[in-house]
VODRENPA-958498 format. One line per 5 residues: number of its first residue (from 0); their letters; for each residue x, y, z of N, C-alpha, C, CB. Coordinates in nm, 2 decimals, always signed. Atoms other than C-alpha are relative to their C-alpha. Glycine has a CB too. Layout:
VODRENPA-958498
NUM) A) X,Y,Z,X,Y,Z,X,Y,Z,X,Y,Z; ...
END
This chain:
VODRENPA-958498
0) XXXXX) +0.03,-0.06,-0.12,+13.61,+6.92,+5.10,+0.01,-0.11,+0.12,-0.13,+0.07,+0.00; +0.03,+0.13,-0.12,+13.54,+6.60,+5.31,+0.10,-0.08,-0.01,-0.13,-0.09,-0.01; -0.08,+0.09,+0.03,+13.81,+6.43,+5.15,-0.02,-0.16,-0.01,+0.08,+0.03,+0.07; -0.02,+0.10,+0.01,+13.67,+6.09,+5.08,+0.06,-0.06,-0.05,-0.05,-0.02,-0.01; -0.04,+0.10,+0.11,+13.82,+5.76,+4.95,-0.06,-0.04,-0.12,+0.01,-0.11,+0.05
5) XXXXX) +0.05,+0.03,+0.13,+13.81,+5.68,+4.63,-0.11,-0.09,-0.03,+0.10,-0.05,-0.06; +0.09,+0.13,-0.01,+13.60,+5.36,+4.73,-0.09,+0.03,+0.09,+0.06,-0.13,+0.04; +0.11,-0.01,-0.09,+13.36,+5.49,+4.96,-0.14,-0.01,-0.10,+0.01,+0.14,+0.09; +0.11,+0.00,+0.04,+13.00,+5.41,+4.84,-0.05,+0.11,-0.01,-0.07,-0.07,+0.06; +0.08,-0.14,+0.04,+12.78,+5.66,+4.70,-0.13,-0.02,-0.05,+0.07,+0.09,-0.12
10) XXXXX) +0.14,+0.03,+0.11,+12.41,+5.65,+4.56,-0.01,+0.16,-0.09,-0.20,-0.03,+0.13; +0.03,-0.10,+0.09,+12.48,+5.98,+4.39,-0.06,-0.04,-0.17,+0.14,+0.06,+0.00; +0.04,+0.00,+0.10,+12.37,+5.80,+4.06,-0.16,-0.04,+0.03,+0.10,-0.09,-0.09; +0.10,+0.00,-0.02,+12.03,+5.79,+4.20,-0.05,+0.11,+0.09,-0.02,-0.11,+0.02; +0.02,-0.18,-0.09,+12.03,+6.18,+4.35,-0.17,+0.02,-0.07,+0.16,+0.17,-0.08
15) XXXXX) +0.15,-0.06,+0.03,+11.69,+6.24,+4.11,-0.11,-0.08,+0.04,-0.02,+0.02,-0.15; +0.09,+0.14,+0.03,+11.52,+5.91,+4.14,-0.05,+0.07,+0.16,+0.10,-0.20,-0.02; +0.02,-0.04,-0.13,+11.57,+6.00,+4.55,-0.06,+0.15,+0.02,+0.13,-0.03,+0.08; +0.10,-0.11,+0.01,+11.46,+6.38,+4.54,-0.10,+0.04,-0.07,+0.04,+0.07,-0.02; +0.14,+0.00,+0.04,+11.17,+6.32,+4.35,-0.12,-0.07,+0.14,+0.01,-0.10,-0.15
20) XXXXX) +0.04,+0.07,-0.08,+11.09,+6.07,+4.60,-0.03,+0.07,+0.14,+0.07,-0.10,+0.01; +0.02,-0.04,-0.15,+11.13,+6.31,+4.91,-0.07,+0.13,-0.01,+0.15,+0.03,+0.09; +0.03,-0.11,+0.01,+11.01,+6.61,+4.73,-0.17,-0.05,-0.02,+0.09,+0.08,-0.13; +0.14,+0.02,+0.00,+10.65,+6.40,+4.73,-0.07,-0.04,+0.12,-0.02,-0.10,-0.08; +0.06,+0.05,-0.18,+10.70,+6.32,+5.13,-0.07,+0.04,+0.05,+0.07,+0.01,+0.12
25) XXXXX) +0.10,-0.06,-0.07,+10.40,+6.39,+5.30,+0.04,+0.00,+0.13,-0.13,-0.05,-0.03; -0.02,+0.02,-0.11,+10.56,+6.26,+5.62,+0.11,+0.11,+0.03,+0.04,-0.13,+0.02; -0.13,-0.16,-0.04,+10.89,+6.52,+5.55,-0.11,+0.10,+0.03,+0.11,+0.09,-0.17; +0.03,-0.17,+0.01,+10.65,+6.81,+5.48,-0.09,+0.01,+0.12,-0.09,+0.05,-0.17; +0.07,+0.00,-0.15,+10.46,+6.71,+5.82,+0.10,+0.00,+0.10,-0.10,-0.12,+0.03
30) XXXXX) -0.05,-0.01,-0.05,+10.75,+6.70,+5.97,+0.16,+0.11,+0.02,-0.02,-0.10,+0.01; -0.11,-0.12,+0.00,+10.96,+7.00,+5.90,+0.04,+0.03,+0.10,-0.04,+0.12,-0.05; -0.01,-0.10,-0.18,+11.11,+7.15,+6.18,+0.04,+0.10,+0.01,+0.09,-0.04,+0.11; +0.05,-0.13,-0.01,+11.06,+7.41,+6.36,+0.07,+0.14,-0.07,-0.01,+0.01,+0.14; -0.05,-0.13,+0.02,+11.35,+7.65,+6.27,-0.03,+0.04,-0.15,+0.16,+0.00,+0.04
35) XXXXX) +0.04,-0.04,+0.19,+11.28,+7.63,+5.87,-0.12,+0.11,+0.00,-0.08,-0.18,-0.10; +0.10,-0.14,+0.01,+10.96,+7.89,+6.01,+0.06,+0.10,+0.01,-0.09,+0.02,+0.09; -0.08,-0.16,-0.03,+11.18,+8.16,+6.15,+0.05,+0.09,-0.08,+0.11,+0.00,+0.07; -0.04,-0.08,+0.09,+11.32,+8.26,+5.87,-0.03,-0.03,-0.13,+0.11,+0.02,+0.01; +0.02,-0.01,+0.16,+11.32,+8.36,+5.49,+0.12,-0.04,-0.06,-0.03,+0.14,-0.06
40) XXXXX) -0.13,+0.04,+0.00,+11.71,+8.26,+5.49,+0.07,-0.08,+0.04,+0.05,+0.05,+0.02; -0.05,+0.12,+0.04,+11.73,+7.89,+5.46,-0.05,-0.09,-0.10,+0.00,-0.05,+0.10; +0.04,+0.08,+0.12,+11.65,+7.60,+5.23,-0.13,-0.03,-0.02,+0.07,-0.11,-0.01; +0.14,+0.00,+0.02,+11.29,+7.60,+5.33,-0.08,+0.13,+0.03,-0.06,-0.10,+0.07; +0.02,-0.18,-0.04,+11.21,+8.00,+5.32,-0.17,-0.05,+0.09,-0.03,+0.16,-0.21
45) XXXXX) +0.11,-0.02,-0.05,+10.92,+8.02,+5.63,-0.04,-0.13,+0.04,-0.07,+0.07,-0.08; +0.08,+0.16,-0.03,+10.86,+7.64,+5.65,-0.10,-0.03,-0.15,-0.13,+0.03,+0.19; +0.09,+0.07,+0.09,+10.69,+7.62,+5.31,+0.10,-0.14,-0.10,-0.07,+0.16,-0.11; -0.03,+0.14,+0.05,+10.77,+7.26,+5.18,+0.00,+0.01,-0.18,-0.14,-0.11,+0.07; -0.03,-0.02,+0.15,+10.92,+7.32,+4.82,+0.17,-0.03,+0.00,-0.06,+0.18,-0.07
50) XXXXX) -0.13,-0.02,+0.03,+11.27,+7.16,+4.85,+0.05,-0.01,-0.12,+0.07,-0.07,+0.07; -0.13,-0.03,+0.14,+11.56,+7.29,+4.64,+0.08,-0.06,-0.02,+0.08,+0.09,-0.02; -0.16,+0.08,+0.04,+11.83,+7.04,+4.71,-0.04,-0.10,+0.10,+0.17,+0.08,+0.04; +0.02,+0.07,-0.09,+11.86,+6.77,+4.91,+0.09,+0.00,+0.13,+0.00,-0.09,-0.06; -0.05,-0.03,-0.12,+11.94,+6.80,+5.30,+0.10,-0.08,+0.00,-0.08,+0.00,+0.13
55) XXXXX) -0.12,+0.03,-0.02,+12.28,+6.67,+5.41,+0.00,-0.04,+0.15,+0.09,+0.12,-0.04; +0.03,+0.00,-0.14,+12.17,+6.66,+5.78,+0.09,+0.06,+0.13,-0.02,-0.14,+0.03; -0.11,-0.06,-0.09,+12.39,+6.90,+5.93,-0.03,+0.17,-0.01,+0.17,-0.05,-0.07; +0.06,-0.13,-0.02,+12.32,+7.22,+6.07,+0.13,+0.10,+0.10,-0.17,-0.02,+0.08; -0.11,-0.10,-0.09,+12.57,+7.49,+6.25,-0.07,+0.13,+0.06,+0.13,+0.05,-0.11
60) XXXX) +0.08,-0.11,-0.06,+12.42,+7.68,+6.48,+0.07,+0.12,+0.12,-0.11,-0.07,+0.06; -0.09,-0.08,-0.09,+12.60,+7.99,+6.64,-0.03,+0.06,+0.13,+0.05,+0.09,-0.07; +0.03,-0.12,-0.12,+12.60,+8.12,+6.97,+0.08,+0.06,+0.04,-0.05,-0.02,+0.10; -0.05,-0.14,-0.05,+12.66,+8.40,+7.14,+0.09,+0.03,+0.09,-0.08,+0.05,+0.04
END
């Protein structure tokens, strides 16, 4: 999809080690933002702090 190089760095062999680590953030889960409340139909249904994957930091937001 992104098409990286073959040689670009990756810490994907430490994906669990790191979402264990963020899934214990007390500073993430204080700092959720705001839109994760609005709805039931994104990765933090309502703003409750139980992530399922790890964020990517990219959001697409459509208007009107």
């Amino acid at each position: 999809m992104f098409e990286f190089d073959d040689n670009t760095p990756s810490n994907w062999q430490e994906y669990e080690t790191l979402f264990q680590k963020l899934k214990k953030s007390k500073e993430m889960k204080k700092r959720i933002p705001d839109f994760y409340f609005s709805s039931g139909n994104n990765g933090m249904p309502w703003g409750i702090w139980d992530p399922k994957y790890q964020p990517v930091g990219i959001i697409k937001v459509k208007n009107e």
